[in-house]
C-alpha positions, 0 to 999 in steps of 0.5 A: 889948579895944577894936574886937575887931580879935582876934575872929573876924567882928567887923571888917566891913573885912576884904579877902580874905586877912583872911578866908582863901585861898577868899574870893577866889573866893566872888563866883564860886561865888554867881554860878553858884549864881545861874545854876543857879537862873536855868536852873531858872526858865526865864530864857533863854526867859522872860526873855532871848528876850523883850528879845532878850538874850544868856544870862549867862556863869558869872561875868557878875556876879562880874567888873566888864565892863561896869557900865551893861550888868551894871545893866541885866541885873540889872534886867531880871531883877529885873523878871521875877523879880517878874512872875513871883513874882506881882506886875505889874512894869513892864520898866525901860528903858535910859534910865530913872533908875538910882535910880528903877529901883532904888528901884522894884525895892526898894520892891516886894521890901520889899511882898512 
């Protein structure tokens, strides 16, 4: 059977309700798996006191808001989880290139 459009995982288009009625709301339990984990690290002292920062909803990243804000977010973060895994990690700016942040930030998890 060519393309395996009859077997289970084999097609990377599938939406949501290709994959079942819960697919819908994974990206939310992911969030506040992620947030428990945050919480567990010390994020709101560590992390958000220091930029000054006002603490994650539970599905702050699940829901598209405000992408310029959610990118600086998950970058601020990005860059305390590194510092704090160990490796000197500069804080990205506002201002600063979104391709250069990322790659930086890709470039020092492929290091590790």
């Amino acid at each position: 059977e060519e393309g395996g459009a009859g077997r289970r995982g084999e097609r990377a288009e599938e939406g949501p309700a290709e994959r079942g009625p819960g697919a819908a709301f994974h990206m939310f339990v992911l969030m506040e798996d992620l947030l428990d984990k945050l919480k567990l690290l010390s994020y709101e002292e560590e992390a958000l006191r220091r930029h000054n920062m006002r603490p994650l909803s539970r599905h702050y990243f699940a829901l598209p808001t405000n992408p310029g804000e959610q990118f600086f977010m998950f970058c601020t973060l990005a860059a305390w989880l590194i510092s704090k895994a160990g490796r000197p990690f500069e804080q990205p700016q506002e201002c600063d290139d979104p391709n250069a942040v990322i790659s930086n930030v890709l470039s020092e998890l492929r290091s590790f």
